[in-house]
C-alpha positions as CSV (number, residue, x, y, z in Angstrom):
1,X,-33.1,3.8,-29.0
2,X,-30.2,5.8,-30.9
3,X,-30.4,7.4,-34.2
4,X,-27.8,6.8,-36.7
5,X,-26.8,8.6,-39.8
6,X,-25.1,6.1,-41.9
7,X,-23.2,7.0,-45.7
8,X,-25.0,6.9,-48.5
9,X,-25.5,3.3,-49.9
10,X,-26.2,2.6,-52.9
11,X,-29.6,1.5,-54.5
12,X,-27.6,-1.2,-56.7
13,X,-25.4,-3.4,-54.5
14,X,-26.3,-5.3,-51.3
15,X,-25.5,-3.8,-48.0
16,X,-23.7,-5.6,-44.9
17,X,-22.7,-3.7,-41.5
18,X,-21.0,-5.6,-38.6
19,X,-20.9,-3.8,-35.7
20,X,-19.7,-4.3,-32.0
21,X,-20.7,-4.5,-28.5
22,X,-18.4,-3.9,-25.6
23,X,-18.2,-3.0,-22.3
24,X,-16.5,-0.2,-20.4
25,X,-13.3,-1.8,-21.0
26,X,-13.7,-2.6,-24.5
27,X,-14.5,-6.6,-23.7
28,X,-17.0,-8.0,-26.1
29,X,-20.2,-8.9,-24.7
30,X,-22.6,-11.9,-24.8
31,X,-25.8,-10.8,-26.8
32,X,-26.8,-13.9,-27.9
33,X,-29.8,-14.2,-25.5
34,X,-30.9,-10.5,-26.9
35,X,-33.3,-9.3,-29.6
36,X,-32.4,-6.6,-31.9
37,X,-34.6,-4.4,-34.1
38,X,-33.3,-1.8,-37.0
39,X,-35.5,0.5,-38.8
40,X,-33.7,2.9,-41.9
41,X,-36.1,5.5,-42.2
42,X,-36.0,8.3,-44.6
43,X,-34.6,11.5,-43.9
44,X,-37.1,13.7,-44.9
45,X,-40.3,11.7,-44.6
46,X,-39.3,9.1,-41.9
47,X,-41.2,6.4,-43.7
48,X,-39.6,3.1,-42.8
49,X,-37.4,1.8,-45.9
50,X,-35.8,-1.5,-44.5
51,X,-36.4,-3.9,-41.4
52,X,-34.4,-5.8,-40.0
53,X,-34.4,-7.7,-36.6
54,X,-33.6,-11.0,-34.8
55,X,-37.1,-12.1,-35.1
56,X,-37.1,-11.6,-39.2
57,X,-33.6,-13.4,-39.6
58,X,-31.7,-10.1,-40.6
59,X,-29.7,-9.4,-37.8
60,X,-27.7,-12.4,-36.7
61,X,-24.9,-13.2,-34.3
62,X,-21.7,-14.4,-36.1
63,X,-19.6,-14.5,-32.8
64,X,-19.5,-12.8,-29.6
65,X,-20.7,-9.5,-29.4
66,X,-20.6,-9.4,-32.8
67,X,-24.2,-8.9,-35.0
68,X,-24.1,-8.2,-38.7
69,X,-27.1,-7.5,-40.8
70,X,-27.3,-7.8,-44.6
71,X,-29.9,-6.4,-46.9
72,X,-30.2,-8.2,-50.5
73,X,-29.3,-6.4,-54.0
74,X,-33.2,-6.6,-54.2
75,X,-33.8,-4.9,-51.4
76,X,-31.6,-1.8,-51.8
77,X,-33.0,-1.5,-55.6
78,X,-36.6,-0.4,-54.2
79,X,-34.2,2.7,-52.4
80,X,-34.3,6.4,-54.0
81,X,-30.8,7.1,-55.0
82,X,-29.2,8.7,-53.3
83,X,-30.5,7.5,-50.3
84,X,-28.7,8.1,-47.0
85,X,-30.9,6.2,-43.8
86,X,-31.4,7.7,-40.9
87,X,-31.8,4.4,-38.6
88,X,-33.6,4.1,-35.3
């Protein structure tokens, strides 16, 4: 598990984050066959404010070693602004 303090997103647009995965050497790895989970979280209160995982559809797999996840418009409006996540 790692915690991550992302930038404040806003409460009235959708939000998409592509992210990596590499090896030592900076080779993209095969996580196809893997099952991801993340959890934005609060600061202050820790209560869980978005899901998204492999098993709920949110986090896919565009290309190798490549996952993206995408919350709606929707979604974000029921966020405090300003909201900054702190993700487990």
């Amino acid at each position: 598990m790692y915690d991550v303090t992302f930038p404040p997103q806003s409460n009235q647009a959708s939000w998409v984050f592509i992210g990596r995965i590499t090896d030592m050497e900076d080779n993209l790895i095969d996580i196809s066959a893997c099952s991801m989970v993340f959890a934005a979280r609060a600061k202050k209160t820790s209560s869980q404010l978005l899901l998204a995982s492999t098993a709920n559809g949110k986090i896919t797999y565009p290309s190798l070693g490549i996952f993206r996840w995408f919350f709606t418009e929707g979604e974000m409006n029921g966020l405090a602004p300003p909201t900054t996540p702190a993700c487990r």
